[in-house]
C-alpha positions in Angstrom: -46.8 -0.1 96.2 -43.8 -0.7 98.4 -42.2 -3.4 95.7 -43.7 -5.5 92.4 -44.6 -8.8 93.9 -43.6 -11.1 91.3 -44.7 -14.4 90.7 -43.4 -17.5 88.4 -45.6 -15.6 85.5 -44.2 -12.5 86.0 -43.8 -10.6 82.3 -40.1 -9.2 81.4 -41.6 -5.8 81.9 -42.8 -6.7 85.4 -39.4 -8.1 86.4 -37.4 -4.9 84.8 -39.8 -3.3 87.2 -38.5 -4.9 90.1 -35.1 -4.4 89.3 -35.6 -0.6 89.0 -36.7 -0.1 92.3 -34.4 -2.4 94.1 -31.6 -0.2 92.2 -33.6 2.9 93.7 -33.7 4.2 90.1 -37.5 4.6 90.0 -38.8 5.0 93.5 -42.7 3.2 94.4 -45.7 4.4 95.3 -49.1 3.2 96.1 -50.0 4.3 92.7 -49.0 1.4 89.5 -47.4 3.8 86.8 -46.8 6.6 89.5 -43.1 6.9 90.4 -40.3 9.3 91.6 -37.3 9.5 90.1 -33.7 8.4 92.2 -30.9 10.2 91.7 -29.0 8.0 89.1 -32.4 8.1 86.5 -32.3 11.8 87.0 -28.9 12.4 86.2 -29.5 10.3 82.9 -32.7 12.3 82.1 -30.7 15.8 82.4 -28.3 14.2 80.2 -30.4 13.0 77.7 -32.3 16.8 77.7 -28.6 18.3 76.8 -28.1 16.4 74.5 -31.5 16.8 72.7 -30.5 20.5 73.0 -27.5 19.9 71.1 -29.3 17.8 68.5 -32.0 20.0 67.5 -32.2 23.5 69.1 -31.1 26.1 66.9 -30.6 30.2 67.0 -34.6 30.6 65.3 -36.2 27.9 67.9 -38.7 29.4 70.0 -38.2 27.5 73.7 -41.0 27.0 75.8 -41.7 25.2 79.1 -45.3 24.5 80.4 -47.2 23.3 83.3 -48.5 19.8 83.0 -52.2 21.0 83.5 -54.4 23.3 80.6 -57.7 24.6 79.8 -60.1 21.5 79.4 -61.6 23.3 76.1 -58.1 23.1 74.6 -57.6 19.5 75.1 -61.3 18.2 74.5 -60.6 20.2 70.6 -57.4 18.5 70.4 -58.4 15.0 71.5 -61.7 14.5 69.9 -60.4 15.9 66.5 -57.5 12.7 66.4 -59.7 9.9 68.1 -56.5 11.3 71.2 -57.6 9.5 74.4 -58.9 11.7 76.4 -57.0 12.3 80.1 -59.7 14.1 81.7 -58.9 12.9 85.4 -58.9 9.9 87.7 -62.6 9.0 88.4 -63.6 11.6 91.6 -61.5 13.3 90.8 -62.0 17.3 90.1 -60.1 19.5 88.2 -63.0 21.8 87.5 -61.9 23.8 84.4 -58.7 22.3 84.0 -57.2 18.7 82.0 -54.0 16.7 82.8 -51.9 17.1 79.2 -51.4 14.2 77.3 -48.4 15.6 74.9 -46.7 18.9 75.6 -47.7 20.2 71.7 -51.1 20.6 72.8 -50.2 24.1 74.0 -48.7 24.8 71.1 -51.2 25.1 68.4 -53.7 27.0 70.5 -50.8 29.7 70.4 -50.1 30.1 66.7 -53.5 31.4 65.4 -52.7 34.0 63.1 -50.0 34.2 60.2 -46.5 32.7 60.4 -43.2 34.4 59.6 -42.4 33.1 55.5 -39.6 30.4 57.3 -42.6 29.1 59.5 -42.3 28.4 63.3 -40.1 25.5 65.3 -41.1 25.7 69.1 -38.9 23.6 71.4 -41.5 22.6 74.1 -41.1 20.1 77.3 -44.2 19.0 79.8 -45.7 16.8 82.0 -47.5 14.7 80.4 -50.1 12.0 81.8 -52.1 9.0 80.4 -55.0 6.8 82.2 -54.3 3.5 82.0 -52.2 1.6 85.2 -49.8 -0.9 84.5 -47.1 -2.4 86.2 -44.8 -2.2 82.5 -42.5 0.5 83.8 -42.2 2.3 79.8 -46.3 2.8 80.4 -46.2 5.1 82.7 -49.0 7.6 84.0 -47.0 10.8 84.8 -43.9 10.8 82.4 -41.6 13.9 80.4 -42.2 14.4 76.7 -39.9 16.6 75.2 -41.1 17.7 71.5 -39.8 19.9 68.8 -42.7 21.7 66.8 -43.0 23.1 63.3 -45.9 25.0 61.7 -45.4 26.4 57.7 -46.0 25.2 54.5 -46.9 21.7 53.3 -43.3 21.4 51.7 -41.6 22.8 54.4 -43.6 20.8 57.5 -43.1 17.6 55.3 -39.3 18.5 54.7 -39.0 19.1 58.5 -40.9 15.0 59.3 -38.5 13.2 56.5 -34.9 15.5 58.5 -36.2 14.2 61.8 -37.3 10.3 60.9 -32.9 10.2 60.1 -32.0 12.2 62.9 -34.3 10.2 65.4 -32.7 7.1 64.2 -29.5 8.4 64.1 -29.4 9.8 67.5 -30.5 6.4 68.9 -27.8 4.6 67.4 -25.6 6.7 69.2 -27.1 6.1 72.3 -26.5 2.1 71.5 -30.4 2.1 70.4 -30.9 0.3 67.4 -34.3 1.3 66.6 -37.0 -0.2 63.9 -40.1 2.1 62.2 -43.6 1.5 62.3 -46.1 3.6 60.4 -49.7 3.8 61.1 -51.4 6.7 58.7 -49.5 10.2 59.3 -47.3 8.9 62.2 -44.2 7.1 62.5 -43.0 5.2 66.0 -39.8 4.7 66.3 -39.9 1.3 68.6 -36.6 -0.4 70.4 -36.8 -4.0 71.4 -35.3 -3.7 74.5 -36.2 -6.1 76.6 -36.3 -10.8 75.7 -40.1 -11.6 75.0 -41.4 -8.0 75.3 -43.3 -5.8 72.8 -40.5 -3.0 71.3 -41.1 0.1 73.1 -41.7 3.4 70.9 -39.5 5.9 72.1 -40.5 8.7 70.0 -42.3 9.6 67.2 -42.2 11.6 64.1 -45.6 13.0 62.6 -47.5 15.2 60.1 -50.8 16.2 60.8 -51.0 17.9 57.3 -53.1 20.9 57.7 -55.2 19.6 60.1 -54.4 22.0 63.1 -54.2 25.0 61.0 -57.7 24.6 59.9 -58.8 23.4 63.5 -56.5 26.8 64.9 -57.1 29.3 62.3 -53.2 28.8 61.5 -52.1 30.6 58.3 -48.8 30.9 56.0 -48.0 34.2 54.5 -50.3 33.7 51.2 -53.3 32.7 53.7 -53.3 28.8 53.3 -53.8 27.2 56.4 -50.4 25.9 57.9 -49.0 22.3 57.6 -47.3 21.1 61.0 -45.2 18.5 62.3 -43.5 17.0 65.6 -41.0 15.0 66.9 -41.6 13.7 70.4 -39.2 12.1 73.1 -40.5 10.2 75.4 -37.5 11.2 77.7 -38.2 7.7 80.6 -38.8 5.6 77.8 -35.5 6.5 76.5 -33.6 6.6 80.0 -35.1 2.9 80.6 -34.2 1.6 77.1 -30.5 2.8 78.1 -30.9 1.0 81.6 -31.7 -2.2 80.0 -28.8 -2.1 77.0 -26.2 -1.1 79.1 -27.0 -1.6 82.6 -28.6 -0.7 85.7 -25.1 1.6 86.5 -24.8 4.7 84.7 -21.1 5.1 86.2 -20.1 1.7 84.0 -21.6 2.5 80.6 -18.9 2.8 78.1 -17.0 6.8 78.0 -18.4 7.1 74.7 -22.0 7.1 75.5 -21.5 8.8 79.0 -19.2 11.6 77.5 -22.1 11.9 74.8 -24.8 11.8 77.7 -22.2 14.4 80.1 -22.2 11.7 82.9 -18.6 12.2 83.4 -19.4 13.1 86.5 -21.8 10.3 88.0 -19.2 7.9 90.6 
């Protein structure tokens, strides 16, 4: 699609749509939820992954990058054992052996069968990720970035690691100008930003424990044999990089020093 053709009922997310491609920030396609990236967005996104570094990378976290396409076995296992819609492919599509990833951790549990180390395991993974439904709301996209930091150990130390990150997530938004509300459903917690007059608040990340689900489902064991706890936190890295478009503007350059020294957009004219 060339433009969003919007009509006296158009929804605020619709409209914030609009305005991102007339700003050349997200560039269209023919595709609803499919769209490039123009320079300004990038330049926010590579900000945003520094500074998610910073935040939580440390000397013991195992970095990892992966493709946004994996073994159709591993995701079936992964998304039939948590109700996860399933991202198989478009219909006629074929993709033969292979799946679209929904969430970067679903290469990670695959990985850890076996014993952890007594401190457990934090992987810092990013990935393509994609999800099947079309819209025209620009923070429902298709093909997005999820950036997630991943911890597999014992029940005390995988819960220890969900109740750090619920402050830190919350924390690091308010630095960004984010204030951010909760919202629990069983084992995880959205952390949702109201960003745009008379729309739903958007979850830009969320914090979970799957309890020992995945080490029983991936043969995942502590030291003493127990099967491993594990927990994530998740950025969705566009949905954060459009929340910051709509609280401070459509101008990266003109967002106060604070937030852009924070971000490293000293640089952006």
């Amino acid at each position: 699609m060339s433009a969003v053709p919007l009509s006296p009922s158009a929804t605020p997310e619709e409209i914030y749509l609009s305005r991102l491609m007339a700003a050349r920030l997200l560039l269209p396609t023919s595709v609803p939820g499919i769209y490039g990236r123009g320079a300004r967005f990038v330049e926010v996104l590579e900000g945003l992954a520094r500074s998610i570094t910073q935040l939580g990378r440390t000397e013991s976290t195992h970095v990892w990058e992966c493709p946004p396409i994996l073994p159709h076995t591993a995701v079936e296992k992964y998304s039939s054992s948590l109700a996860f819609p399933h991202p198989r492919t478009t219909p006629g599509a074929n993709l033969g052996d292979l799946t679209l990833a929904p969430s970067a951790c679903c290469y990670v549990y695959p990985t850890l069968t076996g014993t952890l180390a007594t401190a457990g395991c934090t992987i810092d993974i990013e990935s393509w990720c994609y999800r099947s439904a079309a819209s025209l709301n620009p923070m429902q996209m298709r093909a997005f970035r999820m950036r997630e930091f991943v911890y597999a150990g014992t029940e005390a130390q995988a819960q220890g690691f969900r109740e750090s990150w619920i402050v830190q997530a919350q924390a690091f938004l308010s630095a960004l100008g984010l204030e951010s509300e909760q919202q629990t459903q069983d084992e995880t917690l959205d952390i949702v930003v109201p960003m745009l007059s008379g729309a739903c608040p958007t979850a830009l990340l969320s914090v979970n424990h799957h309890q020992d689900h995945f080490g029983k489902l991936f043969d995942i064991r502590t030291p003493d044999g127990a099967s491993a706890h594990t927990s994530c936190v998740a950025f969705g890295m566009e949905r954060i990089a459009l929340a910051l478009l709509a609280q401070h503007g459509l101008q990266p350059s003109k967002w106060p020093q604070e937030l852009r020294t924070r971000l490293h957009l000293d640089s952006l004219n």
